[in-house]
N, C-alpha and C positions, 0 to 999 in steps of 0.2 A: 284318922282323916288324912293324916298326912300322909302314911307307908301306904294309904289305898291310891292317891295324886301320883306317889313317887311310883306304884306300879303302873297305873295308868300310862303315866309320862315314858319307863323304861319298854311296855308295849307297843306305844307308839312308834316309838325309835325303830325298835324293832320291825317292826313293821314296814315304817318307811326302807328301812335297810333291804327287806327283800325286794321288793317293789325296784326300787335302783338295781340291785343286784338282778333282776329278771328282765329291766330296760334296756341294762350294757349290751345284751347277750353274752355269749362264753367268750370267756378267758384265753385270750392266745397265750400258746405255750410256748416259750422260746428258751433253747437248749443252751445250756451253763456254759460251752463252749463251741468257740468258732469252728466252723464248718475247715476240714483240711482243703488249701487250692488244689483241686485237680489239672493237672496241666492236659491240652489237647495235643495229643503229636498226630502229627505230618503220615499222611495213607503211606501206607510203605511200597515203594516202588518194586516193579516188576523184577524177579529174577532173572541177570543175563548170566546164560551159562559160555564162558571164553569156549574158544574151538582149543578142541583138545591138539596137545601138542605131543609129539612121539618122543617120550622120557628116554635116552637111553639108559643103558642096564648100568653102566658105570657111572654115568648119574646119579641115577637114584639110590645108588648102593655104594657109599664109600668103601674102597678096599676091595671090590670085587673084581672078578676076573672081566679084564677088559680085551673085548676079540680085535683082530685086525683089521685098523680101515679097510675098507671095499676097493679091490685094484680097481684102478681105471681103464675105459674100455679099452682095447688093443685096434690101434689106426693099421688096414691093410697096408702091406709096403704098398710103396708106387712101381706100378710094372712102365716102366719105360718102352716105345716104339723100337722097334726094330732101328738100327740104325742105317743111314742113309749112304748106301754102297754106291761107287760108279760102275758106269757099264759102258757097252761097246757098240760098232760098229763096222761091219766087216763084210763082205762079199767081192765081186770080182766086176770089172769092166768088162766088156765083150762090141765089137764091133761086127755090124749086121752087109752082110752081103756078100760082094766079091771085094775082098781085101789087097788096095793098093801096092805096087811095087814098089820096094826100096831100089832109092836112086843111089846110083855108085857115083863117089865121090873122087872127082879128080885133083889129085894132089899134085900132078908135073907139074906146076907152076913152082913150087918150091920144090927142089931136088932132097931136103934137107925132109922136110915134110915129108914125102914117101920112101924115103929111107928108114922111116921109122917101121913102117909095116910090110911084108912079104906076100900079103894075100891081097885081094879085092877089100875096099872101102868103102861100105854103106851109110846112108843119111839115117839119120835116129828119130825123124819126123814123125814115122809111124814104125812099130817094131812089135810086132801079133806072132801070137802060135797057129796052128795049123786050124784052130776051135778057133781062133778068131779075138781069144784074149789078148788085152793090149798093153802094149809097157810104156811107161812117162806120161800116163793120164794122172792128172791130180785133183785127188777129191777132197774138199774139205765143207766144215761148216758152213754155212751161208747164213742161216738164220738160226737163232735159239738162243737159250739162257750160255751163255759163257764169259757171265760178267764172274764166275768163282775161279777163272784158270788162275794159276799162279804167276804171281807177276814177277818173281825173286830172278835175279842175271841170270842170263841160258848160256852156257859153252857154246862157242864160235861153232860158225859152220864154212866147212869147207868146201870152196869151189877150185878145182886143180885144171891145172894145162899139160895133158899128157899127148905126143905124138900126134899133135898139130890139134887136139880135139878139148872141147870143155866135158869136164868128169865131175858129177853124173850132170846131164842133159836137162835133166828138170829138179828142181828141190823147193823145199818150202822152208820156211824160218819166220819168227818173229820179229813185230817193231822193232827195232831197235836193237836186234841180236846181231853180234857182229859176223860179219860175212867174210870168212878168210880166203882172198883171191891169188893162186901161188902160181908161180912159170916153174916145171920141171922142164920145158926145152932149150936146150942150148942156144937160144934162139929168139928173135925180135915176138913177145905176142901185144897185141893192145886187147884195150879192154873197154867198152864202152854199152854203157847203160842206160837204155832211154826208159825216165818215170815220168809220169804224170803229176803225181803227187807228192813226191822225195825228192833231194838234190844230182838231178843227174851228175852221172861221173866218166872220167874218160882220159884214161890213159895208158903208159906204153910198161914193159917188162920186158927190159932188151937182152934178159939172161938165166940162164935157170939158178933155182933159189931165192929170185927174188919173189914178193908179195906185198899184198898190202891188204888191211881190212877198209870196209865200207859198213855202212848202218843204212837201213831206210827206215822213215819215223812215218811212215802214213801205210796205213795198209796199200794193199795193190796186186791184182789177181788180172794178170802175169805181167812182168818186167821182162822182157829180153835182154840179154848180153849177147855182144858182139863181139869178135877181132875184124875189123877192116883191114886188116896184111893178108890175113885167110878169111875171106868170105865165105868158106862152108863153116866156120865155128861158129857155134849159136849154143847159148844154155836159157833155160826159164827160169824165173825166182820169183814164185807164188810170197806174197806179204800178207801177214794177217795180225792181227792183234791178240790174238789166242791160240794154242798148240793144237788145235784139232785139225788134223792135218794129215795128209798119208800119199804117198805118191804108190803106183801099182808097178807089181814085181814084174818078172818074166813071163808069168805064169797070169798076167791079170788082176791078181789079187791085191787091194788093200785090206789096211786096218787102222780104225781110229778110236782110242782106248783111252780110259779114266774121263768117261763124258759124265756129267751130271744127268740123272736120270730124268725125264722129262720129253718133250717133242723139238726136232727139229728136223732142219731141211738141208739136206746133202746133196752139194753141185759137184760134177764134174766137169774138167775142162781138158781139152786134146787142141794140140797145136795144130791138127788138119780139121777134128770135125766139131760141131757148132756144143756146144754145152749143153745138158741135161741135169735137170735136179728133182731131187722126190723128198717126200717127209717120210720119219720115220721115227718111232717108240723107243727110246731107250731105258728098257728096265733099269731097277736097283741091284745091283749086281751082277747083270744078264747080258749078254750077246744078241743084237739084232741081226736080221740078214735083210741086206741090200744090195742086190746087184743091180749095174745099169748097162741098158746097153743102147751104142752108138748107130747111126746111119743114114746122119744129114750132115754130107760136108760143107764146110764154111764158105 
């Protein structure tokens, strides 16, 4: 009775046991160990590829044969300008018409005076060849560039007293260039100088050998000198500030040389007829021709 209860009772159990066991439902399964941390990394960013750089060969190869830096380009020389030559000015004066008579100068007033010469005496006022070219015209610059003449002391210039006459009749000289005034006659000459612009001057040379210099400091286109003892003596003294300058030969000819190349205006002046001026080109190195010609008198 009893092992039949104690089966009964162990049935039971049993029983109940499935019952529970079929209520739970299944068994979670959980693994005997912890799961490894996976770590999450970071998306990988895009590939930038550097701009390629030109390795040289000796670079990247220790101990290799290394060429020679690349010369540098070669700078053409500099071709320089020609350089800047003076030039000239040259032609002849000519007077247009029928060509005045030289007046013959009377010396009997001084016995001393025409003792000096044996033939006839003419005034040097106008002094032409047969063509009409004319001598003791003076031509010079008037307008242009000639702020380059040289300014350095000029040698005197001389003015003489030969045989009652002033030698030569016309000249030209600079500012300030001294003007040597000499008496080669035995004999009383004066000397007088009427300027406009410079300190006139005036005095005597009572014997030959003596002299004196003078200066004018302002230009002046013409100065006459005079002797008041002889009233036929007369010389011209053209003033200028620059040496372009030329008085004309026997033959009519000037020349006026070492001009700076460029333009300028050429006057002439004659003691009977009225002045004439023209422009003209003067190359770099070159010779102009300008002739002028006279035939309005003053």
């Amino acid at each position: 009775m009893r092992r039949r209860s104690t089966r009964i009772v162990l049935g039971l159990l049993a029983l109940l046991g499935l019952a529970l066991l079929f209520h739970r439902g299944p068994r979670e399964i959980r693994p005997t160990r912890p799961p490894k941390r996976v770590s999450v990394a970071a998306a990988p960013e895009p590939e930038v590829t550097p701009p390629a750089v030109a390795v040289a060969p000796e670079a990247s190869k220790p101990g290799a044969f290394r060429p020679a830096p690349p010369r540098p380009a070669e700078i053409p020389p500099i071709v320089l300008s020609e350089p800047i030559k003076p030039g000239s000015v040259r032609g002849t004066v000519t007077i247009l018409g029928v060509l005045p008579r030289r007046k013959r100068i009377k010396m009997d007033a001084d016995h001393k005076c025409a003792s000096f010469h044996t033939g006839e005496v003419l005034s040097e006022d106008i002094v032409a060849d047969p063509e009409g070219h004319v001598r003791w015209a003076f031509v010079y610059v008037a307008r242009g560039n000639t702020g380059t003449a040289p300014r350095e002391p000029h040698p005197p210039v001389l003015l003489d007293q030969v045989g009652c006459r002033f030698e030569p009749h016309v000249l030209g000289l600079q500012v300030d260039q001294p003007l040597n005034i000499y008496n080669n006659d035995p004999l009383l000459h004066n000397v007088h100088a009427t300027t406009l612009h410079s300190t006139e001057f005036n005095f005597g040379l009572p014997k030959a050998g003596l002299f004196e210099t003078k200066r004018f400091t302002k230009p002046e286109v013409m100065v006459p000198i005079v002797c008041h003892i002889h009233p036929w003596m007369k010389a011209w003294v053209g003033v200028l500030d620059h040496p372009y300058f030329s008085v004309t030969s026997d033959t009519g000819a000037y020349g006026i040389v070492d001009l700076p190349p460029g333009r300028f205006v050429i006057k002439v002046w004659h003691e009977l007829y009225a002045s004439v001026e023209r422009e003209v080109e003067v190359p770099s190195g070159g010779d102009a021709r300008l002739d002028f010609y006279l035939d309005a008198r003053k």
